[in-house]
N, C-alpha and C positions, 0 to 999 in steps of 0.2 A: 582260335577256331580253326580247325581243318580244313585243308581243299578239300571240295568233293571231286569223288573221282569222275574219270569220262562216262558218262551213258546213266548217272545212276542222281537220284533226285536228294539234295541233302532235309529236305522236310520227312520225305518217308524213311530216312535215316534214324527221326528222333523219336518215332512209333516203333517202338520194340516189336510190337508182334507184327505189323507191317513191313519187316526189314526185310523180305524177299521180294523179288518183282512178279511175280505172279498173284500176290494179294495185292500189289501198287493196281494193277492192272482193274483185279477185279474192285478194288475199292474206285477208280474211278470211271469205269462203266455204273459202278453203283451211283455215282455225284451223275453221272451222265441220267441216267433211265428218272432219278427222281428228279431232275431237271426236267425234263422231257414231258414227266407227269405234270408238275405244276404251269408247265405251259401250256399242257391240253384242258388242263380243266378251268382255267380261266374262263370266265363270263364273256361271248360274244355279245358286241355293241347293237344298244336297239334298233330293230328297225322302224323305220318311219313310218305311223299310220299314213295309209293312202288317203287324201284329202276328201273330204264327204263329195255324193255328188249332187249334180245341182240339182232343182228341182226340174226343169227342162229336161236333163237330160234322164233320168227319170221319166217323165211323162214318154219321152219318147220311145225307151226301152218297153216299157207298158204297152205302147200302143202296137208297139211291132210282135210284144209277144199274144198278143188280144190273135192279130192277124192270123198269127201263126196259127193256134188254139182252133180259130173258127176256120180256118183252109184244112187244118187237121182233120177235124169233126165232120165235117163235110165230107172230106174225100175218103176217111175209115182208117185213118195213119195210128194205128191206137199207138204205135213205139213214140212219134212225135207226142202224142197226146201223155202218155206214161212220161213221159221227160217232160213236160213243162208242172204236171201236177203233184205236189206234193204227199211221201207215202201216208201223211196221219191229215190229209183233205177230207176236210165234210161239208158238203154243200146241201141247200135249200133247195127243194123241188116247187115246182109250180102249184103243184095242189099241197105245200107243206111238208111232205118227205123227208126225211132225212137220208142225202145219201153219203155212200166214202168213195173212194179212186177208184176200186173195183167194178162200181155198180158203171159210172162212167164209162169205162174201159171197155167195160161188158154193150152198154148201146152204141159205142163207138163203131165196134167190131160190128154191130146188128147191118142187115140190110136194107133200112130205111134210108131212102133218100132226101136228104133236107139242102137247103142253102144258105146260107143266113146274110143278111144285111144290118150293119150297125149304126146308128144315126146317134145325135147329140152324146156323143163322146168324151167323158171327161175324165181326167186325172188328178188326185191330191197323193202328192209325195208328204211319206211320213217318214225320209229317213233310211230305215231299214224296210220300210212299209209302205204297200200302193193301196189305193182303193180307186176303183177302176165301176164311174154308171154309164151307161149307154141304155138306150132305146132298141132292141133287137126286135126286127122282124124275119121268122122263121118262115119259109116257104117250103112245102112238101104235100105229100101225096098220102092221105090217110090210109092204113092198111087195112084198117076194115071196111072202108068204104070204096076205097079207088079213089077218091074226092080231092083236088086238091085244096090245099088248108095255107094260111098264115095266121101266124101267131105272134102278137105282139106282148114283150115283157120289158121291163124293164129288169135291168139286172145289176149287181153289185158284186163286183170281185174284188175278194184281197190277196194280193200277190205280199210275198216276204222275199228276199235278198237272203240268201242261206250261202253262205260264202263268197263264192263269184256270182253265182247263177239266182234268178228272181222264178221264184215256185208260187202256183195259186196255192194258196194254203184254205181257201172257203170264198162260198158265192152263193147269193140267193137272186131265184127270179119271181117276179111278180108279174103274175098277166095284168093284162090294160087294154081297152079298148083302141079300137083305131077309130071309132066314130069322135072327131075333132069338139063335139058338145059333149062327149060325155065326160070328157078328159078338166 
């Protein structure tokens, strides 16, 4: 077997049409780059779902976003309001309605003055999904009349978990008397 000479690789010796160093060169940029390649396309390692949350803490989320919703509504914040409700929302009106986020939006912005009060407040965490009854009584000033009014409903919201963020996705109210016999 021969020495190999100084500077010069005896394997690219024994490839005849490799015997110059200018193809050694580019032949091992080539072993380089398709190296390169199979290390990028390797499969990164899963990441670990985030642990479900609890039902607590759930309720709790619910109940602050409830707050949020009705100090929104109240004060005419329709962007606060546009942000907690979801764009494909259809809610139950009082007299049977059907409305979407728009119509919302739309008496948000109105100049009605109302405040609301929420009593027997409860929460079932479903998971990805809240359902959210309380007792609302609405107080305000009727427009046609100047009068002022309360209105007691009962109501049901369902909130969903769409990513990070918990969106009302629907909600119906049902009026109900405040006279404690009729109930």
């Amino acid at each position: 077997m021969k020495a190999a000479k100084p500077g010069t690789f005896p394997f690219f010796d024994k490839l005849k049409p490799m015997s110059r160093p200018t193809s050694a060169i580019v032949f091992a940029a080539a072993l380089a780059a398709a190296a390169l390649c199979l290390y990028g396309s390797k499969t990164p390692p899963r990441a670990k779902p985030e642990p479900p949350e609890s039902a607590q803490s759930i309720t709790d989320q619910i109940l602050r976003l409830e707050d949020l919703l009705d100090d929104a509504e109240s004060h005419h914040r329709v962007a606060t309001v546009a942000e907690l409700i979801a764009d494909d929302y259809s809610g139950v009106t009082i007299g049977g309605g059907v409305i979407a986020k728009r119509d919302v939006l739309a008496a948000v912005g109105g100049k009605e003055e109302t405040s609301s009060q929420s009593q027997d407040r409860q929460v079932r965490a479903l998971g990805n999904a809240a359902v959210y009854t309380a007792l609302v009584l609405d107080h305000g000033i009727d427009q046609k009349t100047a009068q002022p009014y309360v209105l007691a409903t009962r109501v049901m919201d369902i909130w969903q978990k769409r990513g990070r963020d918990w969106k009302l996705v629907n909600d119906q109210a049902t009026p109900v008397s405040l006279d404690p016999a009729a109930q």
